[in-house]
N, C-alpha and C positions, 0 to 999 in steps of 0.2 A: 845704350848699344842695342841693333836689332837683332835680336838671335835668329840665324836662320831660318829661312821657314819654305814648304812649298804647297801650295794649295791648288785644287781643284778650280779650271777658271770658269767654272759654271756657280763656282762661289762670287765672284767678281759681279756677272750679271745678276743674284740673286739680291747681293748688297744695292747695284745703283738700283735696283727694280723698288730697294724698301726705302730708299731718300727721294723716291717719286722722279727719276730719271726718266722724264718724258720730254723730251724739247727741239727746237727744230734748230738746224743748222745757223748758226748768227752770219755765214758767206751767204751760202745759196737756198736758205729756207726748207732743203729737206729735211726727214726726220727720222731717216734710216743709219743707222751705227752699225760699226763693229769694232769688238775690243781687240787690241795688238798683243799677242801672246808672248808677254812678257813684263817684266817691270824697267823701271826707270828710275834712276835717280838723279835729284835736283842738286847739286853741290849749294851748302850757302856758303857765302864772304862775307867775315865782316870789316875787311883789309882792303883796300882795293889798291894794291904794292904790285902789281903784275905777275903776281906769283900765283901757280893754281895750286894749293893742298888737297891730295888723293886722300879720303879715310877720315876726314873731318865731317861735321853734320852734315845731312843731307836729309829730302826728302823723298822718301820712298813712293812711287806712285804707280799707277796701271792709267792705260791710254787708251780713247774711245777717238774714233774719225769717222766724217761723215763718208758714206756710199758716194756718192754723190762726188763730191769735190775735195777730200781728202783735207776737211778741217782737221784738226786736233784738239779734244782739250785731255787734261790732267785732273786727274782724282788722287787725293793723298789717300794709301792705304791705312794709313791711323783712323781719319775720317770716318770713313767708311764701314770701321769696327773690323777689318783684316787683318789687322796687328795693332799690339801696344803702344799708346801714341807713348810720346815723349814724358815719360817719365812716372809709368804707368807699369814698366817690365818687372 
C-alpha cells in the first residue's frame, strides 16, 4: 500500500533529468516537455468480467507532453526513486 505522500514537483524534473530524460517527441519530433501538475493512476485487471475495481493495485505515475503537439508519456513514480516501488514500504 502507498502511504500518502506530497512532494515538491521540482523533485519530478530533477529525477527524469538523472535517468537522462532527454528525447524528442516519437509524433512530431520536438524536444520541448512539460510535466502535468499532478499524479495519475493506472488501475491494473487481472479479470477482464466488466467490472471496474476502485482501490485495487495501481500504478502511480506523473505525466510529461510534448509543447508542441500534446504527446503524452508516463513515468511510474517507483521508477524513478519518488516512492517505494512495490514492495519495498
Amino acid at each position: 500500500m502507498i502511504r500518502e505522500t506530497t512532494f515538491n514537483f521540482s523533485s519530478v524534473k530533477n529525477a527524469l533529468s538523472k535517468k537522462a530524460f532527454n528525447f524528442h517527441c516519437p509524433m512530431c519530433n520536438e524536444n520541448e516537455f512539460s510535466i502535468v501538475d499532478g499524479f495519475f493512476r493506472h488501475n491494473m485487471e487481472n479479470v477482464l468480467d466488466g467490472n471496474f475495481r476502485i482501490g485495487k493495485r495501481y500504478i502511480p505515475s506523473i505525466v510529461t507532453y510534448c509543447n508542441n503537439c500534446g504527446f503524452m508519456n508516463f513515468h511510474a513514480l517507483g521508477q524513478l526513486g519518488l516512492i517505494p516501488k512495490e514492495g519495498e514500504v
